[in-house]
C-alpha positions as CSV (number, residue, x, y, z in Angstrom):
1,X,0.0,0.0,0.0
2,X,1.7,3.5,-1.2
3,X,3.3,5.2,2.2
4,X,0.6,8.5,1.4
5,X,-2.8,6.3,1.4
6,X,-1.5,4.9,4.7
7,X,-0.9,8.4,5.7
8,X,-4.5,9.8,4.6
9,X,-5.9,7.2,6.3
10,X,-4.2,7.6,9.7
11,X,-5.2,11.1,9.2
12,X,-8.3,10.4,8.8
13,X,-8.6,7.9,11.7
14,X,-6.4,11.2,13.8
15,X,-9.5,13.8,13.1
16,X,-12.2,11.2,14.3
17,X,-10.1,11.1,17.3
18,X,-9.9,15.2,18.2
19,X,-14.1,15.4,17.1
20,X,-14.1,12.4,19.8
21,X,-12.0,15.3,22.3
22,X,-8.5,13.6,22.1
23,X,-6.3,16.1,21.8
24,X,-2.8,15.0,23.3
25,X,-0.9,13.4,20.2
26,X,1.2,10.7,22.0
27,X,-1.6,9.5,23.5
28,X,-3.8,9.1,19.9
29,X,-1.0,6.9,18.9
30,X,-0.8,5.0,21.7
31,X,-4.6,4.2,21.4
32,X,-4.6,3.8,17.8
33,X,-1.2,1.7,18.0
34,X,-3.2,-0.5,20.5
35,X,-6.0,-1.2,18.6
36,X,-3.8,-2.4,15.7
37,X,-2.1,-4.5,17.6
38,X,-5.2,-6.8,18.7
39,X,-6.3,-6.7,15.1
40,X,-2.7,-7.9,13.9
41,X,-2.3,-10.3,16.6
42,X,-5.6,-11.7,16.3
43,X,-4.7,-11.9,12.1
44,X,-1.5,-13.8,13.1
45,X,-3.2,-16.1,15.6
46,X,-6.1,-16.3,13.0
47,X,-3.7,-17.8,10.4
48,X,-0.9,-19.6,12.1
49,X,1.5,-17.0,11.4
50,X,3.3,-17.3,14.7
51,X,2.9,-21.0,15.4
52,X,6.6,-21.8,13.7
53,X,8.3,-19.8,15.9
54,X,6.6,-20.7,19.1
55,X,7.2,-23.1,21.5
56,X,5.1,-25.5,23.0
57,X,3.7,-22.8,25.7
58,X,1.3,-21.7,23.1
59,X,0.6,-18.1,21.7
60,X,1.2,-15.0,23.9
61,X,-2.8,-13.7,23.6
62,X,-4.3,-16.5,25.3
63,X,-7.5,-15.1,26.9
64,X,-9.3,-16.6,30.0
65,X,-12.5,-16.7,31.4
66,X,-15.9,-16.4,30.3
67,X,-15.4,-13.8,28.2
68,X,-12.8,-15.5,26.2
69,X,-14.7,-15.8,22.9
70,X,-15.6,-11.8,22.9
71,X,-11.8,-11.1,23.4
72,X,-10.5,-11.3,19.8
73,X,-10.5,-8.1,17.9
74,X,-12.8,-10.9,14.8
75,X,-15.4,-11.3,18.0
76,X,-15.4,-8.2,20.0
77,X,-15.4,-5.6,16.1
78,X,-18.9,-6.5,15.2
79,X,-20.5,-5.9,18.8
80,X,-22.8,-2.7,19.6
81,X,-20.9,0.5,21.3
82,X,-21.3,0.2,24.5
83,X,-21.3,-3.8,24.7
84,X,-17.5,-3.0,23.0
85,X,-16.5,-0.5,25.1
86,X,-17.0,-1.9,28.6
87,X,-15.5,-5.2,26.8
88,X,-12.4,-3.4,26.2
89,X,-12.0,-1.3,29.0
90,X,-12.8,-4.0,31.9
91,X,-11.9,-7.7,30.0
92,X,-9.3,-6.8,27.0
93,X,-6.8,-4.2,28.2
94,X,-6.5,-5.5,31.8
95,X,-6.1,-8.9,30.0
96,X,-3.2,-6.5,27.5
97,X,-1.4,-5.6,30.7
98,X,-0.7,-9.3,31.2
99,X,0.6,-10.2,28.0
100,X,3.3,-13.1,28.0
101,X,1.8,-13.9,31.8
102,X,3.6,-12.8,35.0
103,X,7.2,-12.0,35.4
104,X,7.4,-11.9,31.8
105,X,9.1,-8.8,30.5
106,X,5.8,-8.0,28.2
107,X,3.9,-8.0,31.2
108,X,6.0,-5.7,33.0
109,X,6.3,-2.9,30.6
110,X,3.0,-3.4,29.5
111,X,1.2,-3.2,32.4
112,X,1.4,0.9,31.7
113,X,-0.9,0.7,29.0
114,X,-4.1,2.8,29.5
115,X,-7.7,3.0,27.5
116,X,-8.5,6.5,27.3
117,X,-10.7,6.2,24.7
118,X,-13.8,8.7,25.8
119,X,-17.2,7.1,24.7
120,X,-18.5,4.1,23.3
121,X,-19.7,6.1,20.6
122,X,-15.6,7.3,19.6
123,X,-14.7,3.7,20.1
124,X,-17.1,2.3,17.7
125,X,-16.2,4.6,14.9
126,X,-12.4,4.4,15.5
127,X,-12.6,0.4,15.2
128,X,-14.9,0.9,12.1
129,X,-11.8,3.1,10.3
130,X,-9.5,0.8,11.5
131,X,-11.3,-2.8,10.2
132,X,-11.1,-1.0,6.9
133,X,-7.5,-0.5,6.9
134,X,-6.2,-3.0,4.4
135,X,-4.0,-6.0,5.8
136,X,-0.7,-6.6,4.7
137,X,-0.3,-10.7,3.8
138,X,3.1,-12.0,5.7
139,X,5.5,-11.8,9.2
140,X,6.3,-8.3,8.3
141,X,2.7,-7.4,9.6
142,X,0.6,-4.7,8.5
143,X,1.7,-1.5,7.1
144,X,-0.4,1.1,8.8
145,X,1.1,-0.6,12.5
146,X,5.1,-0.2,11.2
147,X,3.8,3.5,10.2
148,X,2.5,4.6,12.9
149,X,4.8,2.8,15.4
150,X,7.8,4.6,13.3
151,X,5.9,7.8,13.8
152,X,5.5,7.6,17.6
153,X,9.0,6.2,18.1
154,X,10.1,9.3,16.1
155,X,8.6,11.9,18.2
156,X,10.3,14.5,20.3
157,X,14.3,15.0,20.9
158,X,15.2,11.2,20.6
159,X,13.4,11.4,17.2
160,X,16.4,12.3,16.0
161,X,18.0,8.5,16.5
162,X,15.5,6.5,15.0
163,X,16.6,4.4,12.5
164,X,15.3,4.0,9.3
165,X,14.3,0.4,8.3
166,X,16.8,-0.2,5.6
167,X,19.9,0.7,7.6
168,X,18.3,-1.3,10.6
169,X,18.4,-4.2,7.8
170,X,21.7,-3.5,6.5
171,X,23.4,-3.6,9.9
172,X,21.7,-6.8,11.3
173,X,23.2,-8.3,7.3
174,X,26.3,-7.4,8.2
175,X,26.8,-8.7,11.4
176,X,24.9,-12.0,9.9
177,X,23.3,-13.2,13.3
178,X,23.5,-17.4,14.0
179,X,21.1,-19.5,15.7
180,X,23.4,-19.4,18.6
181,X,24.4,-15.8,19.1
182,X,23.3,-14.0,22.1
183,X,21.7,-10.1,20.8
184,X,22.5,-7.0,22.6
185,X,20.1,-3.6,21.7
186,X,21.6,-1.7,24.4
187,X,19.6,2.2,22.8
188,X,16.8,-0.5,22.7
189,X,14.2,2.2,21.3
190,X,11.3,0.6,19.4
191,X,12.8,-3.0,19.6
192,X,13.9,-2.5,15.5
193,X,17.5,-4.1,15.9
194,X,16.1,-7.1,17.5
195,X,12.9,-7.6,15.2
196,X,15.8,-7.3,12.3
197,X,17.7,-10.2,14.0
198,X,14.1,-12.2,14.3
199,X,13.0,-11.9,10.8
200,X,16.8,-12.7,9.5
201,X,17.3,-16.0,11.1
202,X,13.4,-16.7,10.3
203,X,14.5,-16.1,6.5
204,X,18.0,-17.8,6.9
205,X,18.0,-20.0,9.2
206,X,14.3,-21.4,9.0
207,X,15.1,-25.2,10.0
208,X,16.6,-23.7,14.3
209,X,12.7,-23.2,14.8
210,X,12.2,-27.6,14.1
211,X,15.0,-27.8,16.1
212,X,14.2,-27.7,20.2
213,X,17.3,-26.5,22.0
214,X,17.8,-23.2,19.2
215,X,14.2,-22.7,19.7
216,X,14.5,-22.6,23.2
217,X,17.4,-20.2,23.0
218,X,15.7,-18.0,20.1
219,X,12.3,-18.0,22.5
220,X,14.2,-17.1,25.9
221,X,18.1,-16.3,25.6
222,X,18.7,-14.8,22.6
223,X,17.4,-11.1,22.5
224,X,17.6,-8.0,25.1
225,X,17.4,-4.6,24.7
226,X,17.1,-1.6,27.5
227,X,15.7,1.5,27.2
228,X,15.0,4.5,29.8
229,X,11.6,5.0,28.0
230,X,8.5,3.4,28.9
231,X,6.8,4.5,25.8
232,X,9.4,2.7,23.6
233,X,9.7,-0.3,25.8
234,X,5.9,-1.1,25.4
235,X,6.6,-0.5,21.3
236,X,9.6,-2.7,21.4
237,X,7.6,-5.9,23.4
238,X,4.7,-5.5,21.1
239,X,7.1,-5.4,17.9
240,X,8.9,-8.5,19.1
241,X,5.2,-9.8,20.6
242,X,3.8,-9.7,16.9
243,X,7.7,-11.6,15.7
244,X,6.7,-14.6,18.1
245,X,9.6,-14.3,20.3
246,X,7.9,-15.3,24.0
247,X,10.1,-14.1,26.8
248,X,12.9,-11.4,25.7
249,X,15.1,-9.7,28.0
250,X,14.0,-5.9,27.8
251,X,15.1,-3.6,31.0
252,X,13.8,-0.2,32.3
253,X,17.8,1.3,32.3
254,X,19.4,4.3,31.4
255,X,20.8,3.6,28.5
256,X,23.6,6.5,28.6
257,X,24.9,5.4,32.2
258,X,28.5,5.0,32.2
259,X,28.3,2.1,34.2
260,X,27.5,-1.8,32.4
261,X,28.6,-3.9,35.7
262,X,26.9,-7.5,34.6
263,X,27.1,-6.9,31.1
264,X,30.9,-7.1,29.8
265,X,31.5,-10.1,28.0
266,X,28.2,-11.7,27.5
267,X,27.2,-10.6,24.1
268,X,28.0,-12.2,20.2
269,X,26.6,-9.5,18.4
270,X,25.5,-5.5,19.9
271,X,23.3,-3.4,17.4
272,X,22.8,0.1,18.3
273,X,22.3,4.0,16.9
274,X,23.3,5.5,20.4
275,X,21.0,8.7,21.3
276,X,22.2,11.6,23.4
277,X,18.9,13.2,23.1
278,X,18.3,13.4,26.7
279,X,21.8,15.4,27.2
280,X,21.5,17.9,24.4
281,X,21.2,20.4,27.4
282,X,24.8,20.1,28.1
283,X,27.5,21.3,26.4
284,X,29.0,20.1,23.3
285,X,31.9,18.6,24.8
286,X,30.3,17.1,27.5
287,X,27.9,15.6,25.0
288,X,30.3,14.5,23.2
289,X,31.9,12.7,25.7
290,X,29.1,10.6,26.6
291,X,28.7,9.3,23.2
292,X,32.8,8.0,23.4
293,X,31.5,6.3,26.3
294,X,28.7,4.7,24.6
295,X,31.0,3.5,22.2
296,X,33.5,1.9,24.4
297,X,30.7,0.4,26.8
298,X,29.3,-1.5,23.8
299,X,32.6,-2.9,23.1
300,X,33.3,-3.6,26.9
301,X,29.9,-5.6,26.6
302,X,30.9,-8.0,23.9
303,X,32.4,-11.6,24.1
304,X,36.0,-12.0,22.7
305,X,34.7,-12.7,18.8
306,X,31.6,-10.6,19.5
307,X,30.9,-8.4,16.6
308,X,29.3,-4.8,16.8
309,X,27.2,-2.4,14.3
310,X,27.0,1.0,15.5
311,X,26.0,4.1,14.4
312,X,28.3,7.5,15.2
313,X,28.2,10.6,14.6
314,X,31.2,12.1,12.7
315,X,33.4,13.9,15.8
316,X,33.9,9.4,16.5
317,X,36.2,9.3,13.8
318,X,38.3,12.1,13.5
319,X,37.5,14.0,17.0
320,X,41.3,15.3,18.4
321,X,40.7,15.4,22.1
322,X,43.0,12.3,24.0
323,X,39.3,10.6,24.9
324,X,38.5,10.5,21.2
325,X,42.3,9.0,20.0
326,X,41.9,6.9,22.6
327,X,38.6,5.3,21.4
328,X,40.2,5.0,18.2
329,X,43.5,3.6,18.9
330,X,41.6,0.9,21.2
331,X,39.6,0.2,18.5
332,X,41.8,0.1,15.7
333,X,45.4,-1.6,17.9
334,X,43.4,-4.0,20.1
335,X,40.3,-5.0,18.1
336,X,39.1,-5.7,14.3
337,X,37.9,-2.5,12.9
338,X,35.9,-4.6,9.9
339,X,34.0,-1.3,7.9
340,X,33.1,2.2,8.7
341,X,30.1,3.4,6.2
342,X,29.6,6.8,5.7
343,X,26.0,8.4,5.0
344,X,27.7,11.5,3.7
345,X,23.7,13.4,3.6
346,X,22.5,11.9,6.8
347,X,20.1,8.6,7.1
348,X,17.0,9.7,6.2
349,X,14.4,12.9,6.0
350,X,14.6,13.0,9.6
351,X,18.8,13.2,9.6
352,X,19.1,15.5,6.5
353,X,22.0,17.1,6.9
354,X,23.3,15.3,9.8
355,X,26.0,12.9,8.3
356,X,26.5,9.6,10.7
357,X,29.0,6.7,9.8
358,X,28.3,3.2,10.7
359,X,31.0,1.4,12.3
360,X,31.2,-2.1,12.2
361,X,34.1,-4.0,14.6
362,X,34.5,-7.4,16.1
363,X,36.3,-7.8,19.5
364,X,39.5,-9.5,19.5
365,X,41.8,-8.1,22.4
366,X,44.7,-9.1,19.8
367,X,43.7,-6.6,17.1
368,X,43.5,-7.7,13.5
369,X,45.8,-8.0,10.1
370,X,42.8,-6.9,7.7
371,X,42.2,-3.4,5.9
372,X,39.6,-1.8,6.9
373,X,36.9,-0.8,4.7
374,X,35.7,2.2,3.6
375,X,32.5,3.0,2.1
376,X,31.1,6.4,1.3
377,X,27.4,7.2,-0.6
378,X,28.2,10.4,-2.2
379,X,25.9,12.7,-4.2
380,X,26.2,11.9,-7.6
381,X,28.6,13.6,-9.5
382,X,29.1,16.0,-12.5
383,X,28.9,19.6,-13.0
384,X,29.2,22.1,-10.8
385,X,25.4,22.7,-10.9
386,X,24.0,19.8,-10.8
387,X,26.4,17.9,-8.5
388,X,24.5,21.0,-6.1
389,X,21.1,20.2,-7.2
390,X,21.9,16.4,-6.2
391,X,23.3,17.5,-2.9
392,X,20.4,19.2,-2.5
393,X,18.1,16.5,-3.1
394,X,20.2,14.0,-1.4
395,X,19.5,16.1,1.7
396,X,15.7,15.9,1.0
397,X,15.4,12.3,0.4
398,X,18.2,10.5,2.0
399,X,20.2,8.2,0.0
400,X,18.7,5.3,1.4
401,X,15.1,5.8,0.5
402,X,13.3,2.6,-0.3
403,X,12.4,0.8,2.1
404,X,13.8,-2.8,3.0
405,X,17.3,-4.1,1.6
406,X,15.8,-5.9,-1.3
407,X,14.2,-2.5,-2.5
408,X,16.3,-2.3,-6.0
409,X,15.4,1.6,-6.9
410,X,17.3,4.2,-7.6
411,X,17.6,5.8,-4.3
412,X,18.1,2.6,-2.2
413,X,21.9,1.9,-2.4
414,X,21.5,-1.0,0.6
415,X,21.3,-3.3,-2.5
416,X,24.6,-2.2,-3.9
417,X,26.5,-2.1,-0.7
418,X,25.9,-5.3,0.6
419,X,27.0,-6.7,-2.9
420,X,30.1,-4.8,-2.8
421,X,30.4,-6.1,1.0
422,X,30.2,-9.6,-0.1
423,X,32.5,-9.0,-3.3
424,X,35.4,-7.7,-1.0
425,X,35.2,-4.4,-2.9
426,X,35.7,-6.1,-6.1
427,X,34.9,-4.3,-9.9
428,X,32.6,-1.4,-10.1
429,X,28.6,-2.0,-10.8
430,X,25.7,0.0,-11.5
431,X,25.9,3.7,-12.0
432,X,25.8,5.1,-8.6
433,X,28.7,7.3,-7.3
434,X,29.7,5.5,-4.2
435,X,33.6,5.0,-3.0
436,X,35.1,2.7,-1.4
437,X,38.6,1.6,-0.1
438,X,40.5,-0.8,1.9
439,X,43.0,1.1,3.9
440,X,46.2,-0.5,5.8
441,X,46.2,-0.3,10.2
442,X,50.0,1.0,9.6
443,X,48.7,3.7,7.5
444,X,45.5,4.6,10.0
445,X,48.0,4.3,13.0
446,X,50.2,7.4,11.1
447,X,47.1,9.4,10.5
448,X,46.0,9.4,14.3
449,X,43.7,6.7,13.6
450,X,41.2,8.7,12.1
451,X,38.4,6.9,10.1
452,X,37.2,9.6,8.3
453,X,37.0,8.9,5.0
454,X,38.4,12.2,3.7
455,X,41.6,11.4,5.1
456,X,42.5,9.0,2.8
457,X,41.2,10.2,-0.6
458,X,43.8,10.1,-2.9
459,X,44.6,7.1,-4.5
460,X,41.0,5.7,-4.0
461,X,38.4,4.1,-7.2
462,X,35.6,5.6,-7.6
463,X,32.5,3.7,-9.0
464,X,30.9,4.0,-12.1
């Protein structure tokens, strides 16, 4: 369904909510979120999406009691107003706070979710506009839930860090996640990393799921995230609640604390696009700081052979102060520094004009022998005028627009990248302007260890 008709029909969905005298727009999402989420669990349930990945526990909406056969979004959609309303607000939601039954981590962070809904009137018509939203075939759910839980994670200061499902799909590719690897999301957010690491092994590694003990693991060892927002932590648990997975590991913890005593060594593989949003009041070097020590914790937190995605903001890679040469000669001396991916005109919309790099390193303690590898996604060339106008568009867009990794347009370069990943950096392809180089340790050692790209220009290819 084309991204705008999902839009115009949220919208629409959005006025029928402020006539109803909801006016505060976190909570319209939250309400609206909710209400998709019975209707896509109940289509998952409905058709036996989830049974593959479940264990013998059985599905994670399992309603008791004598209303049990009203509880379904199919049952409880077709009933009168007010029959619906006290349904919902005395039977379904209490039985919501419980998802995944007691001391289960759904059921913790869940247990904030409210029905505000005014009248059984509003309800009625909201569930009407919602039934008519189309469904979306397939584990990748329905499209007008992944809109509207993009928009809410994106709102306010830490809307700035969320990650754009592409580069979420590009980074879980590269780290290639294993049935047996244990999955750190330590900016847990929205749960995105981790859903990425679900739907991967459920596309590559299909035959773990007939397979009890990597079940087992996939179902209660393999995925944990913390976040210091309740409002994400309820997105990320109902994300990974429509993925199947039954009990992940998601904490309430501030995920900027300097302090990761209990997590060093116990992770394969930690995805993460750190956010700083909640320090922006502090000076830039101060705030800068904190992100260095974002970066090391996440390498502190990984086994010997763990392997990390993470996205930085530029001042990582070529900052001068002794913190940030430090990071870098830790980084590039002691460990394997694999790739560091520039997004030369930011992720998306949202980070126009904000460039990021990803940095992709495995821990060693014995450092490495390999180049490391350079990407960078630059505006396409040409004249001086129309290399501008590209800029300027790049800015608009993103270079990344598309969608998921298979997207093969013009503006999704994931495609390209990964190819180029796999080929080792072999012979150009396609048209697209992108560079890339394999540059020696000895000659990132001379050059302060800085990973910016620019530094070591000359000499490179360019593509096309």
């Amino acid at each position: 369904m084309p991204q705008h008709d999902i839009r115009r029909r949220i919208e629409a969905i959005w006025a029928e909510c402020w006539r109803s005298g909801m006016y505060e727009p976190v909570e319209i999402m939250e309400q609206m979120l909710y209400l998709l989420f019975l209707r896509r669990l109940d289509d998952l349930q409905a058709s036996r999406l989830i049974g593959p990945l479940h264990a013998p526990q059985g599905p994670l909406w399992s309603p008791a009691g004598a209303e049990d056969h009203l509880m379904h979004w199919s049952r409880f959609k077709d009933l009168r107003g007010a029959e619906m309303y006290a349904l919902l607000a005395d039977h379904v939601f209490p039985r919501l706070r419980c998802l995944g039954g007691p001391g289960s981590a759904y059921a913790q962070h869940m247990k904030g979710v409210r029905f505000s809904i005014p009248s059984a009137a509003a309800l009625a018509r909201l569930v009407t506009l919602i039934e008519a939203l189309p469904r979306q075939a397939g584990r990748r759910g329905c499209a007008a839930y992944d809109y509207l839980a993009g928009k809410l994670a994106g709102i306010g200061a830490r809307g700035a860090y969320t990650t754009p499902p592409c580069i979420t799909g590009l980074m879980v590719a590269l780290v290639a996640p294993c049935p047996g690897d244990i999955v750190c999301s330590p900016v847990g957010g929205d749960g995105n990393f981790l859903v990425g690491v679900a739907e991967y092994l459920a596309q590559c590694h299909p035959a773990m799921f007939a397979d009890p003990n990597a079940s087992e693991h996939f179902h209660h060892r393999m995925f944990h995230a913390y976040d210091s927002d309740k409002t994400m932590l309820r997105i990320a648990c109902m994300n990974l609640a429509l993925r199947g997975v039954i009990n992940p590991d998601i904490r309430y913890t501030n995920s900027v604390a300097p302090d990761v005593a209990g997590e060093e060594d116990r992770y394969s593989i930690v995805l993460a696009h750190p956010s700083t949003a909640g320090l922006r009041h502090q000076d830039a070097a101060s705030t800068a700081h904190a992100e260095i020590v974002m970066v090391a914790q996440f390498l502190r937190m990984l086994k010997r052979g763990g392997r990390a995605a993470v996205i930085v903001p530029r001042h990582i890679l070529n900052g001068s102060s002794p913190a940030h040469l430090a990071l870098r000669r830790q980084l590039v001396e002691e460990q394997q520094v694999d790739a560091v991916i520039t997004f030369s005109a930011g992720l998306s919309d949202r980070h126009a004009g904000l460039p990021k790099s990803l940095l992709l390193f495995t821990r060693t303690d014995c450092g490495g022998n390999h180049p490391i590898w350079f990407y960078d996604v630059q505006c396409d060339s040409g004249d001086a005028d129309a290399a501008g106008a590209a800029q300027r568009n790049a800015r608009r867009r993103g270079p990344w627009r598309g969608g998921s990794p298979a997207a093969g347009n013009a503006h999704n370069r994931v495609p390209e990248l990964m190819l180029r990943w796999g080929q080792g950096g072999g012979a150009a392809i396609g048209a697209g302007r992108a560079a890339r180089l394999r540059v020696r340790r000895d000659r990132i050692a001379r050059a302060s260890h800085c990973r910016s790209v620019k530094r070591y220009r000359s000499g490179w290819r360019m593509d096309g």
